[in-house]
MDAnalysis code that builds the backbone (N, CA, C; Angstrom):
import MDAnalysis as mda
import numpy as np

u = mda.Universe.empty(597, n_residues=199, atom_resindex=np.repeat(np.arange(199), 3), trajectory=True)
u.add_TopologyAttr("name", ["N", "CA", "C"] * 199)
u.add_TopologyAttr("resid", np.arange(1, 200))
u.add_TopologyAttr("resname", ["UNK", "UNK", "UNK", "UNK", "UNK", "UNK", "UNK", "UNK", "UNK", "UNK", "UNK", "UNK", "UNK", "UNK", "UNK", "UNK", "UNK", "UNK", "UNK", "UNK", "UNK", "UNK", "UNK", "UNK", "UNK", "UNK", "UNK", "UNK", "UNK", "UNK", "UNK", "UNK", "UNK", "UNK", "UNK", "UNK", "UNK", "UNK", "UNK", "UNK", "UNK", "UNK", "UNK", "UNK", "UNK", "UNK", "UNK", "UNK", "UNK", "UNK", "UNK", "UNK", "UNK", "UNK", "UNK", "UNK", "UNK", "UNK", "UNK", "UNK", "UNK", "UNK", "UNK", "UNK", "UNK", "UNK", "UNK", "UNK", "UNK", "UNK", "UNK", "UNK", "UNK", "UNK", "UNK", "UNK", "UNK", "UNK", "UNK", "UNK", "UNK", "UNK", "UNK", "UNK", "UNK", "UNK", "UNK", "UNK", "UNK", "UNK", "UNK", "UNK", "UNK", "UNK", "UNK", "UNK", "UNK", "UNK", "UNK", "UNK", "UNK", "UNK", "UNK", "UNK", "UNK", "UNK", "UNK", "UNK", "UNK", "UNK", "UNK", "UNK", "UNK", "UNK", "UNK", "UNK", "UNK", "UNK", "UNK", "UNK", "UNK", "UNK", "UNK", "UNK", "UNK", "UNK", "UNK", "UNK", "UNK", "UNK", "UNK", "UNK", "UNK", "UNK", "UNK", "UNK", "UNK", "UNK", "UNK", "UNK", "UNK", "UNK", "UNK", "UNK", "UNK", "UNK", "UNK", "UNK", "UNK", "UNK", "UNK", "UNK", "UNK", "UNK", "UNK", "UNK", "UNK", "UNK", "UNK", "UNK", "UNK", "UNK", "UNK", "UNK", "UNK", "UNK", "UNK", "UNK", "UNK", "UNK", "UNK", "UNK", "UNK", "UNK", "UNK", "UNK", "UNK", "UNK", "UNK", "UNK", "UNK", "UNK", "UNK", "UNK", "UNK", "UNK", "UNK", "UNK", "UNK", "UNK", "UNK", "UNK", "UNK", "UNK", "UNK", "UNK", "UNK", "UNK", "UNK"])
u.atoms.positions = np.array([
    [-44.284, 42.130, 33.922],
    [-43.044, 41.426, 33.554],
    [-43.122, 41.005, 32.096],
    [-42.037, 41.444, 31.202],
    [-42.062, 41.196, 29.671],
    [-41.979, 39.567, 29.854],
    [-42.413, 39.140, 28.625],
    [-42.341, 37.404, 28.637],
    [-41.225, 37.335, 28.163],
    [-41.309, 35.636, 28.401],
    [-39.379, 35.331, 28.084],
    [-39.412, 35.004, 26.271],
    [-38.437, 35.498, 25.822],
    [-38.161, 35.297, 24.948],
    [-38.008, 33.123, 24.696],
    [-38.472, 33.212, 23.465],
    [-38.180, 31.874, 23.093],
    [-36.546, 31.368, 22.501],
    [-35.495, 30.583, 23.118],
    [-34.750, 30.365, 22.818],
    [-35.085, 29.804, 21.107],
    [-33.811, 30.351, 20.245],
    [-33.692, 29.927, 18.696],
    [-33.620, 28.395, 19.126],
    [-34.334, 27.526, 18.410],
    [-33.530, 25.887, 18.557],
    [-32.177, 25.799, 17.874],
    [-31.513, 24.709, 17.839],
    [-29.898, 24.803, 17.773],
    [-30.330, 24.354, 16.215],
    [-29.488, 25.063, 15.017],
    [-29.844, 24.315, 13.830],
    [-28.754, 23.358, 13.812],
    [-28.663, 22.464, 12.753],
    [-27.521, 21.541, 12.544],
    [-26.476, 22.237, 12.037],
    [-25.512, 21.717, 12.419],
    [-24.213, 21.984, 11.483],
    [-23.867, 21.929, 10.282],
    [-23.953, 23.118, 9.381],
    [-23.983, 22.879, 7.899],
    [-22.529, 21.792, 7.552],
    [-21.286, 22.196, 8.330],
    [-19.836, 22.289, 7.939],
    [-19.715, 20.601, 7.997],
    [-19.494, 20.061, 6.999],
    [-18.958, 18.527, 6.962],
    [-17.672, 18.760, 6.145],
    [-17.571, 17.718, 6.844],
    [-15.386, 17.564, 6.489],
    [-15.304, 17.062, 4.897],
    [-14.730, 17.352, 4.054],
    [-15.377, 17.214, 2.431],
    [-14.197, 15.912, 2.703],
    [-14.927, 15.180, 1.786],
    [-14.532, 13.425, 1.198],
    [-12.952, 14.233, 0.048],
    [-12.063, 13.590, 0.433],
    [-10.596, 13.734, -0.456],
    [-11.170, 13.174, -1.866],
    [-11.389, 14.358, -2.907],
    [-11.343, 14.305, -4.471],
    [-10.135, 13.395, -5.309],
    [-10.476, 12.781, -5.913],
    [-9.351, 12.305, -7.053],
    [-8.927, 13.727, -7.988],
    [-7.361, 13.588, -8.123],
    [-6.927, 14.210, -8.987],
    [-7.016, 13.888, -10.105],
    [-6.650, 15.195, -11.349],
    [-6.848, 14.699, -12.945],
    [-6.898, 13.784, -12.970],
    [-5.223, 13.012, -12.538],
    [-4.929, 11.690, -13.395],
    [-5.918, 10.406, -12.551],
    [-6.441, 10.576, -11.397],
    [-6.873, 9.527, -10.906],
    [-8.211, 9.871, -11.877],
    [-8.577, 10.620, -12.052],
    [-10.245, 10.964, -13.139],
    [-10.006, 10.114, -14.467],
    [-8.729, 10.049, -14.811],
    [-8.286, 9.958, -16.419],
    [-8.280, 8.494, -16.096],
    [-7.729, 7.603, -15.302],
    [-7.971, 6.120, -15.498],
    [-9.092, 5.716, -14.065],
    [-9.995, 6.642, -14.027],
    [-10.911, 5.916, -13.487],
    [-10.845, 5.390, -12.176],
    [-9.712, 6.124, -11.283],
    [-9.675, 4.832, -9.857],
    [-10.299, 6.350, -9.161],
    [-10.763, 6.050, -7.707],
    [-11.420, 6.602, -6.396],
    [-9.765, 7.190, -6.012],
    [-10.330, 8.452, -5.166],
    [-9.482, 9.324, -4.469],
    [-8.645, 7.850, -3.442],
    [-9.308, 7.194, -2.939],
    [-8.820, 5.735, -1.630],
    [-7.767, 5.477, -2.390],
    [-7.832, 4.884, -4.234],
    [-7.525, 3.795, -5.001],
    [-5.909, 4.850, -4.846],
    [-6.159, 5.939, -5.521],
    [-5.029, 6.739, -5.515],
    [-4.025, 6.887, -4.851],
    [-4.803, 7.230, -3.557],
    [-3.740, 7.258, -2.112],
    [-3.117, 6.222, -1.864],
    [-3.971, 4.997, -2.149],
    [-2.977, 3.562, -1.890],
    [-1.591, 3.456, -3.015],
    [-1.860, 4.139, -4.123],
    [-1.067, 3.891, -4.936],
    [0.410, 5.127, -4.612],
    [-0.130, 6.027, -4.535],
    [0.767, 6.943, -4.336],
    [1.614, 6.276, -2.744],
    [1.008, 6.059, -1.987],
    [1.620, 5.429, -0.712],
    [2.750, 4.331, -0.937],
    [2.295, 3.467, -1.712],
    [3.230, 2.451, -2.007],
    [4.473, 2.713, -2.865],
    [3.796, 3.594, -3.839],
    [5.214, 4.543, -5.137],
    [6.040, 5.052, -4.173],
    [5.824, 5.790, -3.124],
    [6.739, 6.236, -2.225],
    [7.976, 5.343, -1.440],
    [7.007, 4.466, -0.845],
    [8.154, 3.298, -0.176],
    [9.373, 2.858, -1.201],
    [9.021, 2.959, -2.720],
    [10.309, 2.740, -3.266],
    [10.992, 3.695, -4.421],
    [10.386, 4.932, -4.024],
    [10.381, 5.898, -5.092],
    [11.969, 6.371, -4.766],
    [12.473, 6.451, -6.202],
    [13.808, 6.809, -6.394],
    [13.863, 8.299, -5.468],
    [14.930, 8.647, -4.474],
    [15.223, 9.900, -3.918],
    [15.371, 11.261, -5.465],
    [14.469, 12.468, -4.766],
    [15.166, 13.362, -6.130],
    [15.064, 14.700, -4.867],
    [15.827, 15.657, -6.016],
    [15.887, 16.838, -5.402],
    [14.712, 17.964, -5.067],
    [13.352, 17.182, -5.525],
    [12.259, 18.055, -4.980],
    [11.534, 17.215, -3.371],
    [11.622, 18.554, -2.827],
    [11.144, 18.260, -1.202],
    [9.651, 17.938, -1.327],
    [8.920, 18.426, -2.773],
    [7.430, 17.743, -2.465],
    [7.171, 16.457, -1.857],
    [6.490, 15.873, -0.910],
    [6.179, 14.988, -0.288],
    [5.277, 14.273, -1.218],
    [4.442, 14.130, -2.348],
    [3.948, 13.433, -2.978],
    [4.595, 13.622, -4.232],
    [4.857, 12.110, -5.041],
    [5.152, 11.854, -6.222],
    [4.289, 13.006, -7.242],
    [5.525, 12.824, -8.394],
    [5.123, 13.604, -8.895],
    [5.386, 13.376, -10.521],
    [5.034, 14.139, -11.647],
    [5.201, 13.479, -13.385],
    [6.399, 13.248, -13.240],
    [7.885, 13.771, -12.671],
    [9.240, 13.415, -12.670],
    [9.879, 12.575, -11.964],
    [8.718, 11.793, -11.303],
    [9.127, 10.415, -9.685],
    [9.522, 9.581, -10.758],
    [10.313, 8.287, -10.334],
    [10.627, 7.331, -10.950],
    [10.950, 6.093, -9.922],
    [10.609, 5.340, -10.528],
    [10.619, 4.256, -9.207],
    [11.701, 3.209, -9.949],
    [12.614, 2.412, -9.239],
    [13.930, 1.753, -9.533],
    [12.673, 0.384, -10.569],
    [13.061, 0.042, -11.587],
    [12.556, -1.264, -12.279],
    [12.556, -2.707, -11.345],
    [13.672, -2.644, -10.769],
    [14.083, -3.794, -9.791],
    [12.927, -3.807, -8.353],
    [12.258, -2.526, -7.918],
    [11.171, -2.553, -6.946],
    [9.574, -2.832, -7.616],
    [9.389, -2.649, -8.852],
    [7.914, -2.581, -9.447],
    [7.335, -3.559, -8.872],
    [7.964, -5.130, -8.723],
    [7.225, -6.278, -7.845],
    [6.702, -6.012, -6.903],
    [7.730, -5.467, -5.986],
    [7.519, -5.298, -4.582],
    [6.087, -4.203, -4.622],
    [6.464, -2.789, -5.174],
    [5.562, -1.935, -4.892],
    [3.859, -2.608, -5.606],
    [4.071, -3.113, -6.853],
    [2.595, -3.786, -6.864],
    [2.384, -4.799, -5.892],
    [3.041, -5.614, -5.657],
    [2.352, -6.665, -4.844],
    [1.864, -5.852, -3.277],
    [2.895, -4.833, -2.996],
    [2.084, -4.028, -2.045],
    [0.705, -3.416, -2.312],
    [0.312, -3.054, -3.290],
    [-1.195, -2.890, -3.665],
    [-1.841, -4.125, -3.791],
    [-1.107, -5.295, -3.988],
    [-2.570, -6.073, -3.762],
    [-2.210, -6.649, -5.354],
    [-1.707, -6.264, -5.923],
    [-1.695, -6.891, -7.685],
    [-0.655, -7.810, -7.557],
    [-0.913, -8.899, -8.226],
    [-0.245, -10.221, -8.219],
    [-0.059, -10.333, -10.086],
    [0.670, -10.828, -10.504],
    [1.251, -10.960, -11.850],
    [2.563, -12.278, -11.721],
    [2.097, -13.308, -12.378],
    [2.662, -14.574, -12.738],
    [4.156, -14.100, -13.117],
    [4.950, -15.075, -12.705],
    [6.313, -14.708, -12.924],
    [6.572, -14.897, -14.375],
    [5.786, -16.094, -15.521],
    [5.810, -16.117, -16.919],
    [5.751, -14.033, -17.275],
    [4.864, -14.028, -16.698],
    [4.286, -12.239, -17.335],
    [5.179, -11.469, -17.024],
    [6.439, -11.466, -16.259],
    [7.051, -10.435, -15.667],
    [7.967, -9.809, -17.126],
    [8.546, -10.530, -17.940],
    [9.596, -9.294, -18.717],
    [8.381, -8.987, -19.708],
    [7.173, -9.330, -19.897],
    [6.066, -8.467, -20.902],
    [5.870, -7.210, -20.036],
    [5.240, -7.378, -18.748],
    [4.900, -6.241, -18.034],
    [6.480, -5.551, -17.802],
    [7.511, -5.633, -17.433],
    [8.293, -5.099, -17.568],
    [9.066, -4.293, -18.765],
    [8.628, -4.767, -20.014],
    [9.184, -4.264, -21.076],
    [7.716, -3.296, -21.418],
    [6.615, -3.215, -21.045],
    [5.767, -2.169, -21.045],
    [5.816, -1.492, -20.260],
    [6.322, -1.026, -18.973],
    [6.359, -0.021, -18.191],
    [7.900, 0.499, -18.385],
    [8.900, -0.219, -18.437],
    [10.271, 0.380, -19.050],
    [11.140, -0.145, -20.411],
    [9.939, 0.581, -21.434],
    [10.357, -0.241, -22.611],
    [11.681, 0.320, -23.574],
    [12.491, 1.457, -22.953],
    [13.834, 1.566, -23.336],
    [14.973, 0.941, -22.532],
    [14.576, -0.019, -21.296],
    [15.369, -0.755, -20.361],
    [16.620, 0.486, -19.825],
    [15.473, 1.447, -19.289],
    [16.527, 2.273, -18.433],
    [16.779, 2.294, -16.910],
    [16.011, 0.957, -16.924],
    [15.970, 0.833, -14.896],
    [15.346, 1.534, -14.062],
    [14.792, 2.230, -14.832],
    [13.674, 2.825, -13.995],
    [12.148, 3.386, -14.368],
    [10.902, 3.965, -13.714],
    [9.787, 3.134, -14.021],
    [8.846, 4.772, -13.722],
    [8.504, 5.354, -14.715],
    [7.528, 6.810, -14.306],
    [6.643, 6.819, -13.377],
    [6.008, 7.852, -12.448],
    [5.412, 7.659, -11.517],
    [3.995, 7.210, -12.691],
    [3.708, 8.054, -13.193],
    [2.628, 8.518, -14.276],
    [2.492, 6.346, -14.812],
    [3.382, 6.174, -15.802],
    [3.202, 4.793, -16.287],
    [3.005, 3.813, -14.781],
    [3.784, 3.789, -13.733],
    [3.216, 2.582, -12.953],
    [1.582, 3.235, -12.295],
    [1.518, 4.406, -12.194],
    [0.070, 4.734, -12.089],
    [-1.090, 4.049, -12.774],
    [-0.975, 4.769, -14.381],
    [-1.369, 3.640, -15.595],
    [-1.495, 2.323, -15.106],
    [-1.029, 1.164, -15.190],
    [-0.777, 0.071, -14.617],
    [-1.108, -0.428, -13.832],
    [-1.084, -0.209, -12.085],
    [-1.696, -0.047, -11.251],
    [-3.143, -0.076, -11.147],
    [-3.460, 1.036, -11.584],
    [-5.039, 1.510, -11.564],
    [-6.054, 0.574, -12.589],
    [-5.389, 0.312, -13.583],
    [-5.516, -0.863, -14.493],
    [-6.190, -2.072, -13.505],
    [-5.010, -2.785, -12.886],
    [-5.355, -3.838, -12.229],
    [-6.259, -3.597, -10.893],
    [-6.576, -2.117, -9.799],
    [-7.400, -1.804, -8.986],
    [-8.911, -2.204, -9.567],
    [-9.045, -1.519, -10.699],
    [-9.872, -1.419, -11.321],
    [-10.523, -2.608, -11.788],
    [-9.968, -3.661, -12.376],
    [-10.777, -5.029, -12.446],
    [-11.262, -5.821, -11.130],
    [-10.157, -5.659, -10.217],
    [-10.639, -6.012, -8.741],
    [-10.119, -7.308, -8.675],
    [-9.540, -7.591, -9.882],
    [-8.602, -8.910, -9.685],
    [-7.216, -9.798, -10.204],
    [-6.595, -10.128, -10.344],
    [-4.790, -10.048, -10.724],
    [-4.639, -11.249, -11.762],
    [-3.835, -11.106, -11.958],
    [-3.569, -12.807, -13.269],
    [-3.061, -13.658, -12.622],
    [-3.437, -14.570, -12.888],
    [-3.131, -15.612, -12.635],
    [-2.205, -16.935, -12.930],
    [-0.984, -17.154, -12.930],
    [-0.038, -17.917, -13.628],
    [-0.467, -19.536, -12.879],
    [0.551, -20.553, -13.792],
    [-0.071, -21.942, -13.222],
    [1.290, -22.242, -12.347],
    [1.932, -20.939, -11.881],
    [2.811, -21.536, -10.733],
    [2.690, -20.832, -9.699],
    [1.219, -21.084, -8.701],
    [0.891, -20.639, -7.881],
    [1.573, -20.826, -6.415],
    [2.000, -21.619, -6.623],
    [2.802, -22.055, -4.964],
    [3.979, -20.809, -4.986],
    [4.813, -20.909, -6.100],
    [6.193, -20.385, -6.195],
    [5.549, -18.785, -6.738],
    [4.560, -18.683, -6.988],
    [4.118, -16.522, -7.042],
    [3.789, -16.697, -5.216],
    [2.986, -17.962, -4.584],
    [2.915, -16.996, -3.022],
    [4.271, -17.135, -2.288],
    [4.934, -17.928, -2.928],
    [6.268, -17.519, -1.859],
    [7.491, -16.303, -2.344],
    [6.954, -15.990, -3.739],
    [7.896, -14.621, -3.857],
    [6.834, -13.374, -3.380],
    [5.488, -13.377, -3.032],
    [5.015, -12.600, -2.527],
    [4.718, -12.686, -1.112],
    [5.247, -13.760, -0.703],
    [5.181, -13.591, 0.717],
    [6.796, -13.040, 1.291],
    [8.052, -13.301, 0.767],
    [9.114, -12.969, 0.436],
    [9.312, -11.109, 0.440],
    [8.405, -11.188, -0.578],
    [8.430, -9.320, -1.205],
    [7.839, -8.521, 0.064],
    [6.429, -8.644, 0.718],
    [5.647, -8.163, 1.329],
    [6.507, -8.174, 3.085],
    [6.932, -9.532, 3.610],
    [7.799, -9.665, 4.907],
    [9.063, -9.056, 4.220],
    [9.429, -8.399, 3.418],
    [10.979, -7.787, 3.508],
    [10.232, -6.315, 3.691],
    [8.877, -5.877, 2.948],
    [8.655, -4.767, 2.863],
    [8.365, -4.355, 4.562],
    [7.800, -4.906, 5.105],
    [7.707, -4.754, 6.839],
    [9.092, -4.599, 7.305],
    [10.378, -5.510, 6.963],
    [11.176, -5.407, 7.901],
    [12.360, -4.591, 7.245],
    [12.025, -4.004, 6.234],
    [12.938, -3.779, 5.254],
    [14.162, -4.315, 5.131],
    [13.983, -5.516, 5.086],
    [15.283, -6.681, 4.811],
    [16.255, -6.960, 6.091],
    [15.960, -6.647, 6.900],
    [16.347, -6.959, 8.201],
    [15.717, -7.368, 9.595],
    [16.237, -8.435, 9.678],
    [15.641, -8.889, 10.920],
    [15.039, -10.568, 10.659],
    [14.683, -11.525, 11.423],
    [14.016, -12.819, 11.127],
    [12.806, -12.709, 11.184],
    [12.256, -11.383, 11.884],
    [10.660, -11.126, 12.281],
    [10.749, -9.794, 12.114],
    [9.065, -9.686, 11.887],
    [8.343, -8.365, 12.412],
    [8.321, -8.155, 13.418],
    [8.487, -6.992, 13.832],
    [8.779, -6.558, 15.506],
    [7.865, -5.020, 15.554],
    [7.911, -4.982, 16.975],
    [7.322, -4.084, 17.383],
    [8.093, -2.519, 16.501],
    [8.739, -2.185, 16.332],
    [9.952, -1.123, 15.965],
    [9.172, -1.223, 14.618],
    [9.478, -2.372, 13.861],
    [8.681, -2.532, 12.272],
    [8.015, -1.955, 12.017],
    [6.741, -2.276, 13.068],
    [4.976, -1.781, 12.481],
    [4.930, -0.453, 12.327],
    [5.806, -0.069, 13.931],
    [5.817, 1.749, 13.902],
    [6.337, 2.201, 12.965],
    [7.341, 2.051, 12.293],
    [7.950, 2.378, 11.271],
    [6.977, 2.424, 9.626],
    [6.133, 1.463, 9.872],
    [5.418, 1.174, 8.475],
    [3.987, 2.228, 8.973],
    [3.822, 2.030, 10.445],
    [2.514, 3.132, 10.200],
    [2.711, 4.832, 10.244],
    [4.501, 5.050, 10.195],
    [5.149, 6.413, 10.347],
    [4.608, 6.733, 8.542],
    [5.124, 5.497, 7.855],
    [5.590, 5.715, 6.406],
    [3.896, 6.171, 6.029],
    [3.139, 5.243, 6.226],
    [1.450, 5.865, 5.993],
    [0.988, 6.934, 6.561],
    [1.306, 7.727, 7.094],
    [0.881, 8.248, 8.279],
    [-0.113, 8.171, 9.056],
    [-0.534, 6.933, 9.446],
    [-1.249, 6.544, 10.601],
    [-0.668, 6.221, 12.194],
    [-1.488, 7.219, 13.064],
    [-0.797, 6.893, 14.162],
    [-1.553, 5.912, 14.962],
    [-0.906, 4.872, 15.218],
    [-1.532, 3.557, 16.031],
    [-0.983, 2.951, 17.583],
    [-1.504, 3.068, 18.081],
    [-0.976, 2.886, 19.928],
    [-0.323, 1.346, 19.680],
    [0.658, 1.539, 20.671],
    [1.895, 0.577, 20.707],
    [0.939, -0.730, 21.213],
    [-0.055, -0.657, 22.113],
    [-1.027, -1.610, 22.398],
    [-1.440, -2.085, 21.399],
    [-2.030, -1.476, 20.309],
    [-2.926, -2.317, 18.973],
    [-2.073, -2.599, 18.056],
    [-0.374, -2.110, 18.326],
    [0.479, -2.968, 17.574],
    [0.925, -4.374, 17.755],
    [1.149, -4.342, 19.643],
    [1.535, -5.611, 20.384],
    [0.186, -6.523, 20.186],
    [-0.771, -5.763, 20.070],
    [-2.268, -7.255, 19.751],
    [-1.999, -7.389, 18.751],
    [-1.659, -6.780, 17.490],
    [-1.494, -7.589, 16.443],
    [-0.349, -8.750, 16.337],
    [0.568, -8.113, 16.232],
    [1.836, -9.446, 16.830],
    [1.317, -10.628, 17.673],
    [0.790, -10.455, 18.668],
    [0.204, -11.681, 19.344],
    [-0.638, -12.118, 18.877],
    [-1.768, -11.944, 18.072],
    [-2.734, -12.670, 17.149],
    [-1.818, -13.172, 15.975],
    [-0.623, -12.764, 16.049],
    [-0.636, -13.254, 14.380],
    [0.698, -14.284, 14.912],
    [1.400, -14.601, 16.175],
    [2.245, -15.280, 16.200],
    [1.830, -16.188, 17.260],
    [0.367, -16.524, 18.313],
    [0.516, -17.199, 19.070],
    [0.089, -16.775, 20.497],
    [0.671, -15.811, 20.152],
    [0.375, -14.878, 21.672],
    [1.533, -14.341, 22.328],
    [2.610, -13.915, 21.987],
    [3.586, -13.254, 22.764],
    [4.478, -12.290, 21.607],
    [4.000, -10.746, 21.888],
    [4.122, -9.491, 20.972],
    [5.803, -9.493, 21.203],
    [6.923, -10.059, 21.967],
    [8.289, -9.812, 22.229],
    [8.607, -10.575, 20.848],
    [8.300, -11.625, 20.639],
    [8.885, -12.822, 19.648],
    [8.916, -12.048, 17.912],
    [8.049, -11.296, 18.211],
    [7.523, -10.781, 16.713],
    [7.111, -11.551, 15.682],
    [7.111, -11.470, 14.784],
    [5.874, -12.185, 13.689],
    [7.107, -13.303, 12.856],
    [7.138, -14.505, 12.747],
    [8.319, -14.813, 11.931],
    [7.703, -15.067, 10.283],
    [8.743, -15.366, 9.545],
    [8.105, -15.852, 8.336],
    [6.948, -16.528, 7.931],
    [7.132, -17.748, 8.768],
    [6.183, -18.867, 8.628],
    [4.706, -17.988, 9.065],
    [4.808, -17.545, 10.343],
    [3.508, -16.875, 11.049],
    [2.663, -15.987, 9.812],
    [3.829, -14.643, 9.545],
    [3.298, -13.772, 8.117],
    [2.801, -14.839, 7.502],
    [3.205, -15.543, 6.533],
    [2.322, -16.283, 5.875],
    [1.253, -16.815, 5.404],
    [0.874, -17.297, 6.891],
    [-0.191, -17.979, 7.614],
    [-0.994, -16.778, 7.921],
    [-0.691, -15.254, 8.230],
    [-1.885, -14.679, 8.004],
    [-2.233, -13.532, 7.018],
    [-1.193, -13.563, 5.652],
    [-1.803, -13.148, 4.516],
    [-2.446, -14.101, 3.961],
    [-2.221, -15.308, 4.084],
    [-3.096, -16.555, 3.616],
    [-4.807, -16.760, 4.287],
    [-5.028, -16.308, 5.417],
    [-5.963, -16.239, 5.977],
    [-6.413, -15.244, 5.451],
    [-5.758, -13.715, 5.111],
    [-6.583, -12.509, 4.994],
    [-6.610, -12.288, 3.094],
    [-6.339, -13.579, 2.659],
    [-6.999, -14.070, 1.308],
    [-5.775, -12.853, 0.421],
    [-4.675, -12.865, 0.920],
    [-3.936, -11.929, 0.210],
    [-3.077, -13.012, -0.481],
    [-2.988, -14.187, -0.370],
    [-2.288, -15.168, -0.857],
    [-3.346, -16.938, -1.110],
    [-3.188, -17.569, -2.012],
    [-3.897, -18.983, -2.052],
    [-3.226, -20.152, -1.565],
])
């Protein structure tokens, strides 16, 4: 009887899923492929409609002047209301109402990059226009609360898909305990203030 052959052992799997690269422009000011995506994510939520179907912004996106608050404070950058027509007259300094994808990139990545925002001495009245900006951006200006319908809607816009269960636990951690009521003003507040997104 021939002997048994020795089974090959199993080698490892060369194939790993490659880490998402930064593009040029994220190389050119220095932010991480993450830093990018957050930015491009948020340019979108208020990026002027145009006639190209590309799904990511692009050198010809333009975002309305009147959203730049909203979309930075959605990244996380905070800027004193004293600073607003300086930073505004540097990102649209022919006052045409609207704001390059490319320059609020610039900008943006600017403030990712230090890891921390300016600071004005009217701190009460910057967290209530950013608590203001951020609960309209959830409900998009409708409604007294965050609701279940909301979240799905905001994790459609990211494209993250999240079970209606780990939406209703969030609502109930963040209002008390009952996911029907949805999140009201006061509640939001109370937990960007906890999650150090506000002082």
């Amino acid at each position: 009887m021939p002997p048994k052959r020795k089974r090959p052992a199993p080698q490892p799997s060369t194939s790993t899923s490659a880490a998402p690269q930064p593009s040029r422009l994220a190389k050119a000011h220095h932010v991480t492929a993450a830093q990018e995506a957050l930015i491009r994510e948020a340019f979108s939520l208020y990026q002027i409609p145009s006639a190209s179907a590309a799904p990511e912004p692009d050198s010809g996106a333009a975002l309305p002047t009147k959203d730049v608050r909203a979309c930075l404070t959605a990244l996380g950058v905070r800027i004193a209301r004293p600073q607003w027509p300086e930073v505004l007259e540097t990102l649209d300094p022919g006052d045409e109402g609207r704001v390059g994808f490319e320059d609020l990139f610039a900008f943006a990545a600017l403030h990712l990059r230090r890891g921390e925002s300016d600071e004005g001495e009217n701190v009460d009245e910057d967290n209530e226009e950013e608590v203001r900006v951020a609960f309209k951006l959830f409900t998009g200006g409708k409604g007294a609360a965050i609701t279940l319908a909301h979240l799905r809607a905001v994790a459609r816009v990211v494209r993250e898909e999240v079970d209606d269960e780990v939406l209703k636990l969030m609502i109930s951690e963040a209002n008390g305990g009952d996911w029907r009521k949805g999140v009201g003003r006061g509640d939001f507040e109370d937990v960007m203030r906890r999650a150090g997104a506000i002082s």
